[in-house]
C-alpha positions in Angstrom: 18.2 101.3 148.8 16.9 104.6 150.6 19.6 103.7 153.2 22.2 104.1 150.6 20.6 107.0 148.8 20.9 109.0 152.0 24.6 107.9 151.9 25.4 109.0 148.8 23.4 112.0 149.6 26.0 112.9 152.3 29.0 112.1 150.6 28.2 114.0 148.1 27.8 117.0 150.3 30.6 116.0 152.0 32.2 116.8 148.3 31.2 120.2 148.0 32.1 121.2 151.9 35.8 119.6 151.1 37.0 119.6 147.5 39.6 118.4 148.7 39.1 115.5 150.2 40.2 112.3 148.1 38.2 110.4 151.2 35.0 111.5 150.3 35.3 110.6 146.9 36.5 107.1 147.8 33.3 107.0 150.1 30.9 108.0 146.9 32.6 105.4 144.7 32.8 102.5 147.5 28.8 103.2 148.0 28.1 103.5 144.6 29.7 99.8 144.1 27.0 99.0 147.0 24.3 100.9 145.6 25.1 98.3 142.0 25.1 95.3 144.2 22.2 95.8 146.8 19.4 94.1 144.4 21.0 90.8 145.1 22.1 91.2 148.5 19.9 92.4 149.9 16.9 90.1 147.7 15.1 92.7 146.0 16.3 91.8 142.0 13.1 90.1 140.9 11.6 93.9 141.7 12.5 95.2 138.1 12.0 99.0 138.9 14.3 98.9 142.1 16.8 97.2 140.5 17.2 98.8 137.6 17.3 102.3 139.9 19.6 100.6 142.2 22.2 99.6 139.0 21.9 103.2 137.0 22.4 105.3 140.4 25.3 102.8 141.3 27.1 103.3 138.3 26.4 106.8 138.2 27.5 107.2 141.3 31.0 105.1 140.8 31.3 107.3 137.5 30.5 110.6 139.5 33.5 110.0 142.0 35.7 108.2 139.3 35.4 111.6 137.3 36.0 113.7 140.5 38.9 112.0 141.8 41.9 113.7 139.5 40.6 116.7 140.9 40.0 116.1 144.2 44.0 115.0 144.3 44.9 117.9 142.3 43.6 120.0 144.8 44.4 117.8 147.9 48.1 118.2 146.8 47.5 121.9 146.2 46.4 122.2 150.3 49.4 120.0 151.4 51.8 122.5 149.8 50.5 125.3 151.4 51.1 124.0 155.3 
């Protein structure tokens, strides 16, 4: 879980340095979508308080770069006029 906190961490920096970049939006959603599953893979469900923090910031997260993602191409298709 702290693992994929940092992760997300970074991506979404990565976000703000390059609002641009569809990748890093991608990246935020695809760990998101780890963050929701990671109680059970990784064996930590019966743990009520990690899970549940592991299922809100997943979803969050996947709604975060769901949400970002018409901009991000917006704005990616902007840049790749301008070359």
């Amino acid at each position: 879980m702290i693992v994929l906190g940092v992760l997300l961490a970074a991506s979404g920096l990565w976000s703000l340095a390059m609002p641009g970049s569809v990748t890093s939006e991608g990246v935020h959603m695809v760990l998101g979508v780890l963050m929701f599953i990671s109680p059970w893979v990784m064996g930590y469900s019966s743990m009520q308080g990690a899970s549940w923090t592991s299922w809100v910031i997943g979803v969050l997260a996947v709604i975060a770069g769901a949400a970002a993602l018409p901009a991000a191409n917006t704005a990616h298709h902007g840049l790749a006029g301008q070359h």
